[in-house]
C-alpha positions in Angstrom: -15.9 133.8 162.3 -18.2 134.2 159.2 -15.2 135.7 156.9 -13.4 132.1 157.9 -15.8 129.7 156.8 -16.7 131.9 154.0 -12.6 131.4 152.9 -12.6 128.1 154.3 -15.9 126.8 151.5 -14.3 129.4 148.6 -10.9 127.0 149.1 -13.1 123.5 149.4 -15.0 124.8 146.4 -11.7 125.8 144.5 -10.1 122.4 145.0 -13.2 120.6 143.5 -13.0 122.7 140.9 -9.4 122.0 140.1 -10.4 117.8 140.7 -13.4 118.3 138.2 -10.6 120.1 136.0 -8.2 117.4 136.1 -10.6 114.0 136.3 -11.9 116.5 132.2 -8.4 116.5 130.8 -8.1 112.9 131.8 -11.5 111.8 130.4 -10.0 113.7 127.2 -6.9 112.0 127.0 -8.1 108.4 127.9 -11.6 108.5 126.3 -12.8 106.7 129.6 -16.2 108.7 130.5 -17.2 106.4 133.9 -15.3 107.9 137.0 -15.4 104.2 138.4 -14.2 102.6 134.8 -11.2 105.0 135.5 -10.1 104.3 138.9 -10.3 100.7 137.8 -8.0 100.9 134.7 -5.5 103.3 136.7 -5.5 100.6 139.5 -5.2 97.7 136.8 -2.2 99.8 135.6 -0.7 100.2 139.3 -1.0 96.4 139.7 0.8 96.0 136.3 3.6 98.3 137.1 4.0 96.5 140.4 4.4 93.2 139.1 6.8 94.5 136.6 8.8 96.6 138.9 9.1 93.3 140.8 10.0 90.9 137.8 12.6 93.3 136.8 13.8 93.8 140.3 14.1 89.6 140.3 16.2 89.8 137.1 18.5 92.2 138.4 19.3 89.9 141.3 19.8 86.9 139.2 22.4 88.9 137.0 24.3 90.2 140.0 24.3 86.5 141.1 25.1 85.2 137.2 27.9 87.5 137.3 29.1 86.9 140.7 29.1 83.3 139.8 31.4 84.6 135.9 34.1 86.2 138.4 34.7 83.5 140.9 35.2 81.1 138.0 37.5 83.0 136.4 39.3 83.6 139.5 39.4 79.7 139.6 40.7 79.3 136.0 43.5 82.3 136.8 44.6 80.2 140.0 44.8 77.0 138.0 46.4 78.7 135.3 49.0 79.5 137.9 49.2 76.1 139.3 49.9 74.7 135.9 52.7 76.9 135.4 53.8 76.3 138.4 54.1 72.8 138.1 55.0 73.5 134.1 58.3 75.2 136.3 58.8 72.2 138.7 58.2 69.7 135.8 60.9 71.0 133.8 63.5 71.9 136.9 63.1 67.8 137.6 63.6 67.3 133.9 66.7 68.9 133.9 68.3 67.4 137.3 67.3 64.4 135.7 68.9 64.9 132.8 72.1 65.8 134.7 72.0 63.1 136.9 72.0 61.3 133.9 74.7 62.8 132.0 77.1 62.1 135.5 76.0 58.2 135.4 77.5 58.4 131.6 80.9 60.4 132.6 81.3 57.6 134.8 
């Protein structure tokens, strides 16, 4: 029973070691000395990143929307392209059954 908590405070003491380690290397990196001054600017950070995350996840949405808005109208404009060939087609079939209409009143 003594062997495990023996193990069990060598591990504890290890781990604070390696946090001691780690919160060093990031004192040395960031040049922040205060253990609360760091935690606030890392949280600061965290907030930042959210609200950017967020804002870009917004304009993501609004181009899937700009562009779903692009494809329907040129789905319209392809339909009313076809409809004024369509009725380019019907206009000139009545133009020419008009014309020879016209051309059997002359014969006449």
């Amino acid at each position: 029973r003594m062997a495990w908590t023996v193990v069990r405070d060598r591990a504890a003491l290890e781990r604070i070691e390696s946090y001691e380690d780690a919160f060093r290397r990031i004192q040395q990196a960031t040049g922040v000395a205060d253990m609360d001054e760091l935690v606030t600017a890392f949280l600061q950070a965290e907030d930042s990143n959210l609200a950017l995350f967020n804002y870009a996840q917004e304009l993501n949405d609004e181009i899937e929307r700009l562009e779903e808005a692009a494809n329907e109208t040129r789905a319209e404009i392809a339909t009313f392209r076809g409809q004024g060939a369509a009725n380019d087609a019907q206009r000139r079939r009545a133009q020419a059954d008009l014309e020879a209409r016209l051309a059997r009143a002359e014969e006449r």
